[in-house]
N, C-alpha and C positions, 0 to 999 in steps of 0.2 A: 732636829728633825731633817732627815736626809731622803729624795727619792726620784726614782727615774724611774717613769711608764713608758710604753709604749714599744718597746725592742718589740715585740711580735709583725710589728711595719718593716718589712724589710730595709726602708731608707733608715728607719729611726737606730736599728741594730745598731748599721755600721758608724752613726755617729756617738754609739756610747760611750767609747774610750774619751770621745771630747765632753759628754758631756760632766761622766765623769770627774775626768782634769778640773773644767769651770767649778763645782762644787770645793773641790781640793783649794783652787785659786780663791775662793770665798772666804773659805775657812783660814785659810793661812793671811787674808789680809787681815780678817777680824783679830786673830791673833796678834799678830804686828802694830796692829793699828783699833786699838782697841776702844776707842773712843770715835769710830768714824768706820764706815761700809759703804764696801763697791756699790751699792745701790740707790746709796742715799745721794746720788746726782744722775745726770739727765741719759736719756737711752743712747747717744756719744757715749759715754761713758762705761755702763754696763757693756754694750756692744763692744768695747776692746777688752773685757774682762773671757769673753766667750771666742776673740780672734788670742790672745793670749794662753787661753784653754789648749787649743789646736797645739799651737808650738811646742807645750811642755807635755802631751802625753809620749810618755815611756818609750813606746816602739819607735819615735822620730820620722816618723812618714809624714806626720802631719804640716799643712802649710797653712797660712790666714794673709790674706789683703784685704785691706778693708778703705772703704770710699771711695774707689778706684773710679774710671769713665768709661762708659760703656753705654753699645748704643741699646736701645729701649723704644717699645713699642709706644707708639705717641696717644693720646685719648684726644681726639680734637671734636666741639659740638660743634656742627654744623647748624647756620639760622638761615634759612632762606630769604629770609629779609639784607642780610649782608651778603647777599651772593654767594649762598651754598646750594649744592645740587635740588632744585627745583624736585627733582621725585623722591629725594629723603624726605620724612616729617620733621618737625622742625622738633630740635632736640638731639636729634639722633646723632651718637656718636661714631665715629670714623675710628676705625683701631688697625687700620692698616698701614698708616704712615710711622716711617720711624724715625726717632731724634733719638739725639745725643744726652745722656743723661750717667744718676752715676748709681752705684750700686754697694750695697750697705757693707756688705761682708759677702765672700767667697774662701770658704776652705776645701782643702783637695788632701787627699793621700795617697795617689799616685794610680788611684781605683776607681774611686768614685770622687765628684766636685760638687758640690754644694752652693747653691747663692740662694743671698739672704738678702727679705727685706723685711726693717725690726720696727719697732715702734715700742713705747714703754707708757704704762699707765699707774697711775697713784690712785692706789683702791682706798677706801676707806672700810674698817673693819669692826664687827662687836656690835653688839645688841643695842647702842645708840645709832646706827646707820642705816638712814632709812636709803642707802642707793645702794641697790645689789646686785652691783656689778656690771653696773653702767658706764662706768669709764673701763673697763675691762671689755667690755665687746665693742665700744669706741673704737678703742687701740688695734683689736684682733680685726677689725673692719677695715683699717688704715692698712696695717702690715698686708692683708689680704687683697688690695686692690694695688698696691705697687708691687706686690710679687705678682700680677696678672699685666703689669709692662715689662716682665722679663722675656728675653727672647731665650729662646728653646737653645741655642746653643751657647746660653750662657752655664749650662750645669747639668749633669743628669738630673738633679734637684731641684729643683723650685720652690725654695721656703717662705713662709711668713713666719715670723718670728716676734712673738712679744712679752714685753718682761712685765711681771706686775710688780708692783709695790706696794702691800697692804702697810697702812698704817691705823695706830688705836689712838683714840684720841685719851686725853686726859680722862674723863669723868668715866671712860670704860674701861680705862685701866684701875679704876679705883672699886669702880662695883666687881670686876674677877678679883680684886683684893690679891692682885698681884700675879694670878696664874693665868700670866701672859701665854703659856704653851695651849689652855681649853678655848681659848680663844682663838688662836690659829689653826686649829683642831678642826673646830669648829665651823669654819669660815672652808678650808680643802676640805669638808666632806660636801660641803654646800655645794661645788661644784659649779662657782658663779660662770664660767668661761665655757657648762656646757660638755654635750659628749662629742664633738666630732676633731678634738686634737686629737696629732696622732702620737706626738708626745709629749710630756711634761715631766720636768726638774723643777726640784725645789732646795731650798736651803734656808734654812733656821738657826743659827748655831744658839745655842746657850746663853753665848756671851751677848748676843743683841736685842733677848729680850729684856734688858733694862737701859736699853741705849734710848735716850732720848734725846730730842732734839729742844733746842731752848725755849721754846714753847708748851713742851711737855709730850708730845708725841711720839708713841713707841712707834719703829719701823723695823720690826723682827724679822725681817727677811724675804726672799724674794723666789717668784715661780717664772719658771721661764717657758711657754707654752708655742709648737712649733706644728703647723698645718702643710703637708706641700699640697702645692697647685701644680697640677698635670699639664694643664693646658697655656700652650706658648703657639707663639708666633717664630719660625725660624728666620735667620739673617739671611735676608733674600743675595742671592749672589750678585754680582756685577757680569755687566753686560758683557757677551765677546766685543773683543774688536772687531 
């Protein structure tokens, strides 16, 4: 099961060829490595699967740096008990200072730039799981709050980015009696993550619905869902001499 929503967003168009590529790069590890998937380790991990993606589509334009330094709008809570501004309420956050921090991925093709901030979640999936999709808007909450300390002229783009991880446990793998694909089905019509991405990739391949992990756990594959954030803070310039 293969698929990419969302080209009708203009940002999302031009990143199809990458996303694309990533699927291609999915498949062909599974192939290779047929007892082990890009997904099945931590959002490091899938996140150089997608900086990876960029460099090998076709046309060669594409570019990926990923964990790079870069400065970032700061979130600092102000307590007026510790000597913060007396007319703030106490709470209230400051988002106009900036620090130094780093940034997850940035890809470019000489057009358009891209930066990303990802996060990844281990969904649990199937008619024994009573959380539906709580660690999925977790994640999409996290990715969405540090793509809101990107400054504006980090990208024409401003991503969140975050990858799921549905896995089945044992005993639901045993009542589908094997049709690991009605189960995943299943689980993407459900639509745990919601309508306001603006797009999503997924990958399934064949081969990993009987990949388990030594506990018994199928982890058939993974959805990768991307929101941008419009709104940034530009790098304030430096002062004349």
């Amino acid at each position: 099961m293969i698929g990419f929503h969302g080209a009708s967003k203009p940002f999302a168009s031009k990143l199809r060829p990458v996303a694309e590529s990533w699927i291609e790069i999915l498949s062909a590890y599974s192939r290779r490595e047929p007892e082990d998937a890009l997904w099945w380790y931590n959002e490091r991990a899938t996140l150089s699967s997608l900086a990876g993606a960029a460099w090998r589509v076709p046309s060669g334009r594409w570019m990926a740096i990923e964990e790079f330094i870069s400065d970032k709008r700061a979130r600092v809570r102000v307590a007026r008990a510790e000597g913060g501004d007396s007319s703030l309420p106490r709470g209230h956050v400051e988002s106009g200072a900036i620090s130094s921090g780093r940034v997850d991925l940035h890809l470019g093709n000489g057009r358009s730039n891209f930066a990303f901030e990802a996060k990844q979640a281990w969904q649990p999936i199937g008619d024994q799981s009573k959380d539906r999709g709580v660690q999925v808007r977790k994640a999409m909450k996290g990715a969405w709050k540090d793509a809101g300390h990107l400054l504006l002229d980090e990208g024409d783009h401003r991503l969140a980015c975050t990858f799921v991880v549905p896995y089945i446990s044992p005993t639901c793998a045993e009542r589908a009696k094997g049709n690991i694909s009605s189960v995943v089905e299943g689980w993407l019509k459900e639509r745990v993550w919601g309508k306001r991405q603006d797009a999503v990739a997924y990958h399934f391949p064949a081969t990993a619905r009987s990949l388990r992990s030594e506990r018994g756990y199928i982890f058939p594959g993974v959805v990768m869902l991307i929101r941008e954030r419009k709104k940034a803070v530009r790098q304030p310039r430096a002062p004349l001499p």
